[in-house]
N, C-alpha and C positions, 0 to 999 in steps of 0.2 A: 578712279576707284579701284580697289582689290576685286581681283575677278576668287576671290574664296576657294573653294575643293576646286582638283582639278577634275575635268571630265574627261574621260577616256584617255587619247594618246595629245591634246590639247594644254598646252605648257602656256604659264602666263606669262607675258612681255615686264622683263625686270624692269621696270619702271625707277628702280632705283640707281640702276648700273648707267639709265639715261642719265637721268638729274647729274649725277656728277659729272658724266660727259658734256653735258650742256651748263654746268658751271665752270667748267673749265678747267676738272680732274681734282676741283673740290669742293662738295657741297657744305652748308652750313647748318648745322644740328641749332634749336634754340638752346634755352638756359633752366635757370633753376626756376621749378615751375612755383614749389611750392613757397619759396622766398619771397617772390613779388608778390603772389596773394598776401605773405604777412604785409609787405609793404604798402599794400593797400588796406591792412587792418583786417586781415580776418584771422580767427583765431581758431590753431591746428593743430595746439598739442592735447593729439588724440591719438589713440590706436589706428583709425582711419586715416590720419596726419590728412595730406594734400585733397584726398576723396570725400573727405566729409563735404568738402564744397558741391561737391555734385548733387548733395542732398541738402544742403542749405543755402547755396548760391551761385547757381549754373553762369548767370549772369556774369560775376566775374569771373569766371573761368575763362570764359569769349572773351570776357577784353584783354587779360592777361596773353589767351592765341593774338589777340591782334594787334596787341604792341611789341611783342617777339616777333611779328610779319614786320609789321615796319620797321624794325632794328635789322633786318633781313635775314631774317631764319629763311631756306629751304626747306626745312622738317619742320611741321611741328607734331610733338612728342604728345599724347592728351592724358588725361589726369585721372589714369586708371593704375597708377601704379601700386599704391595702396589698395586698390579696389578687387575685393572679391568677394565671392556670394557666402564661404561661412564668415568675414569681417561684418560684410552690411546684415546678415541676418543672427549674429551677434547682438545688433542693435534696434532687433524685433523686427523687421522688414521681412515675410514673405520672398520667396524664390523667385518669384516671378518681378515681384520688384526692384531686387537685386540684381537680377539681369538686366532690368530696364535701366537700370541706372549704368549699368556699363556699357549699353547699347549707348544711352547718353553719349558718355562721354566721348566717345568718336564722333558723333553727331554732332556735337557742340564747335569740335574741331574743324570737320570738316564746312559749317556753315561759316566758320568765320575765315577758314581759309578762299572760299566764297565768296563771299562780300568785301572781303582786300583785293581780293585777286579782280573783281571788275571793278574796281576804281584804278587802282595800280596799273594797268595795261593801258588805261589811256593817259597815263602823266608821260607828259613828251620826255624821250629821254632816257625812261625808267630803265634800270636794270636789273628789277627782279625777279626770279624764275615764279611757275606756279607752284606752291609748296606742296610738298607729300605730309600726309597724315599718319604718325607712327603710332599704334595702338601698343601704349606700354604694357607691358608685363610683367612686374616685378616680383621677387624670387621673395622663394618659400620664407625666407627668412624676411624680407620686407612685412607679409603676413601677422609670424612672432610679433612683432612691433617691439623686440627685445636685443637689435644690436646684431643680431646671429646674420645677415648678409653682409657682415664686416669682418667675421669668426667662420663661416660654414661651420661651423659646430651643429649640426641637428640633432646629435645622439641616434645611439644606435637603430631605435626605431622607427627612423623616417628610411624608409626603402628608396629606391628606382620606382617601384609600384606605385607607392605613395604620394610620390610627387608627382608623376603621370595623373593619377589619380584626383589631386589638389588643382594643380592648372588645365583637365581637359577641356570641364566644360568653361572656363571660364576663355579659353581659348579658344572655345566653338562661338560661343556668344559674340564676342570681341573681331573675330572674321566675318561672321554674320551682319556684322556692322557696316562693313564696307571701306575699312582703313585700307591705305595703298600702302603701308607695312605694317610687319610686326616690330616690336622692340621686348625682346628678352633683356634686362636691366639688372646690373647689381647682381651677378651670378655667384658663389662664392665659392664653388666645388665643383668636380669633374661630374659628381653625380648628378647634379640637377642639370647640368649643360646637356649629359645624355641623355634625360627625361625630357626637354625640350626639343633634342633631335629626332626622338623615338614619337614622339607626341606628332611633330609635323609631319614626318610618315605614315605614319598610323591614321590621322584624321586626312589624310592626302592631301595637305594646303598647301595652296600655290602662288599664295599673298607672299613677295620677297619678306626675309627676316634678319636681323642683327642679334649677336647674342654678344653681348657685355657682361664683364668681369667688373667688378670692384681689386683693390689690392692693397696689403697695408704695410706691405715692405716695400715696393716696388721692383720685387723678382720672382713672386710665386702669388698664385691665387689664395684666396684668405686660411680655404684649409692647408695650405703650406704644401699643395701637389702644384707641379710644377704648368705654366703655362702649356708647356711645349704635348705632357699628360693630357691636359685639357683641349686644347687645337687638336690633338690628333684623335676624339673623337668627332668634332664639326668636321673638321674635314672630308670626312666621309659622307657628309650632308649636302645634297645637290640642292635643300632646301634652303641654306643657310649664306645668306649674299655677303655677307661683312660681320666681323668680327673686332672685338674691341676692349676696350676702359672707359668702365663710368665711375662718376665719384670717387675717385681716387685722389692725392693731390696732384699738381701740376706738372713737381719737380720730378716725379715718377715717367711722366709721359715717354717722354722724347725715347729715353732706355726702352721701354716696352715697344714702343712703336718698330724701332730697330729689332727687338727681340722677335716679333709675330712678323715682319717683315722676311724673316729668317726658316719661319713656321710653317708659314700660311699664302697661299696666294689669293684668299679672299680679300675684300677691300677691306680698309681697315677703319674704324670708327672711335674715337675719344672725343669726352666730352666729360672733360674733369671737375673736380670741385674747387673752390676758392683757395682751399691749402688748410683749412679750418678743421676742425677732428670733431666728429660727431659722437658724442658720451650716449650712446642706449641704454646706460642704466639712468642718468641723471637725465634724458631726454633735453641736451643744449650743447652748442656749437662750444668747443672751446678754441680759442687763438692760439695760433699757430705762424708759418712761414704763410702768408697770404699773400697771393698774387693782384695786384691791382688790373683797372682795364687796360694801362698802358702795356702792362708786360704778357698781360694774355694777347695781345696783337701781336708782340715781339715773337714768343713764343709757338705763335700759331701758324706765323710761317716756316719755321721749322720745324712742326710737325707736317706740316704739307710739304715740306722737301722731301723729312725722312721716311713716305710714303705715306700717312693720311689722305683717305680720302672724302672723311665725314669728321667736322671739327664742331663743336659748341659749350657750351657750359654745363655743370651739373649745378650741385645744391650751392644756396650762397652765390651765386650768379645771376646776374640781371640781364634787362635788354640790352642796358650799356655797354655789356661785357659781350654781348653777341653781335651789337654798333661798331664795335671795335675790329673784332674777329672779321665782320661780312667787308668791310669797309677793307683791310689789309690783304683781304683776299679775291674779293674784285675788282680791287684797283690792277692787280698782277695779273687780275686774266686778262 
C-alpha cells in the first residue's frame, strides 16, 4: 500500500521503480476501463462516464479489476477518473459521500487485486507479479465532460490556482485511500501538469506518481505547447516517477516515446487508445486507423525497445489487448 504524506526526513520505497525491475524493465499498464463495463452492458453515457458505476455497480467494477489481473495487467488503474466531488455532488450526493465514493474506488481495486493475487501465487508455474493499484486522476478537462482534455482549451479563467484548487482535495482523499500510485491521466497543458507538481509538494505526498499527456497530432500536447515546455517542468519533480501518453492513438507512440526519451530520464509510460477518435461534442467513438490485438503485441515491443517502461491500453481496449501486450512481453523476459 502507499505510505501517503511523507513524515519528516522518511522517503517512500518507489514501489513502482520495483515492479518494473522485477518484470523485467517492463511492467504492464491494464486497458480501457470504461469499454469493458459497456461490454458487460452497463450504460455510461454520462457526464460521470466510467464513475457512475461506483454508484450504481461497484460489483462490476471488481470483476472488470480482475479480468484485466488475469490478462496480466501489473497495474491496475481504478475507476476514479471521472470521479470528483463537484461531478458526484452535481448529482445531489453530500461531500462526505462523494469522498466515500472515491475512497471506494481504490478500495474496490485494491480488494480485487487481493483476492487474484492469493489464488494466482499458488498456480504452479504462474508468472504474475503482485499488481500496483494506480488511483487515477484525470484532468480538469475530463471534469468538463466536454472534449477540452483532447483541446486544453480551458479559457482564460481557469488559473494554476484553480486547478490546484479543483484536484487538492480530491487528491487528499484518493491518498488517503491507500493506492500504491497515483496516475495523473489525459493532461492537455503545461498548466495543469504544474498544478499537479505544485499540488504533490504542497500536500507532501510520497505515494510514487505518473503524469500522462494525451496528444492529437503526435508532436505537441493538445494545447499546441510543445512536450519538451511540458517535461521541463516535471522534471523538477522528485515526486514524479514516470512520465508519458495516454489515449492518444497508437501510431503516435513509438515518435513520442523516442521524443521524452530525449527529454526526460524519468520512466516512461504509454498506454494508448484503439486508433478510434473520441467526438466530445457528439459524445461517440468515430473509426479511424485502428490497431487490432495482434498489432498492439507487434508494436509493444517496440515501444519497450524504444524505452518504455510501463505499456497498456487506453479507451477502446480490452483484456485481449492487454493478453496480448503481457503475453509478448513476458515471454522476452
Amino acid at each position: 500500500m502507499g505510505m501517503g504524506r511523507e513524515k519528516g526526513n522518511v522517503k517512500a520505497i518507489d514501489v513502482l521503480q520495483e515492479l518494473i525491475m522485477k518484470a523485467g524493465g517492463c511492467a504492464v499498464v491494464d486497458g480501457g476501463f470504461a469499454t469493458q463495463l459497456e461490454r458487460h452492458g452497463a450504460t455510461i453515457n454520462d457526464p460521470l462516464w466510467s464513475a457512475l458505476c461506483l454508484i450504481k455497480d461497484p460489483d462490476l467494477i471488481k470483476r472488470v479489476h480482475l479480468e484485466y489481473l488475469e490478462a496480466g495487467a501489473d497495474i491496475l488503474v481504478t475507476s476514479s477518473y471521472q470521479a470528483t466531488l463537484p461531478g458526484f455532488q452535481s448529482r445531489g450526493l453530500s461531500m462526505e459521500e462523494a469522498e466515500s465514493l472515491l475512497t471506494r474506488s481504490v478500495k474496490i481495486a485494491v480488494e480485487a487485486r487481493e483476492k487474484f493475487w492469493s489464488s494466482a501465487k499458488r498456480r504452479p508455474g504462474h508468472n504474475y507479479n503482485r499488481a500496483l493499484v494506480a488511483a487515477s486522476i484525470g484532468s480538469y478537462g475530463a471534469y468538463l465532460a466536454d472534449g477540452s482534455e483532447y483541446s486544453g482549451n480551458y479559457g482564460p479563467d481557469v488559473t494554476l490556482e484553480k486547478l490546484k484548487d479543483f484536484h487538492r482535495r480530491r487528491l487528499q482523499v484518493l491518498v488517503e485511500a491507500g493506492p500504491d500510485l497515483l496516475a495523473f491521466e489525459t493532461i492537455p497543458n503545461k498548466l495543469e501538469a504544474q498544478a499537479c507538481v505544485e499540488l504533490l509538494d504542497e500536500e507532501n505526498i510520497s505515494v510514487p506518481s505518473w503524469i500522462c499527456f494525451s496528444s492529437v497530432d503526435g508532436e505537441n500536447a493538445p494545447s499546441g505547447e510543445s512536450f519538451q515546455e511540458c517535461l521541463d517542468v516535471i522534471n523538477k519533480s522528485s515526486k514524479v516517477s514516470a512520465v508519458g501518453i495516454n489515449c492518444a492513438p497508437p501510431h503516435f507512440v513509438l515518435s513520442l516515446i523516442q521524443r521524452f526519451k530525449l527529454s526526460t530520464d524519468k520512466a516512461i509510460v504509454v498506454y494508448p487508445n484503439s486508433g478510434e477518435i473520441w467526438d466530445g461534442v457528439a459524445k461517440r467513438w468515430l473509426p479511424s486507423e485502428c490497431f487490432d490485438d495482434d498489432k498492439f503485441e507487434l508494436f509493444a515491443t517496440r515501444w519497450r525497445d524504444a524505452g518504455a517502461a510501463l505499456i497498456g491500453g487506453c479507451c477502446r481496449t480490452t483484456p485481449f489487448t492487454v493478453r496480448a501486450i503481457s503475453k509478448i512481453l513476458k515471454e522476452r523476459t
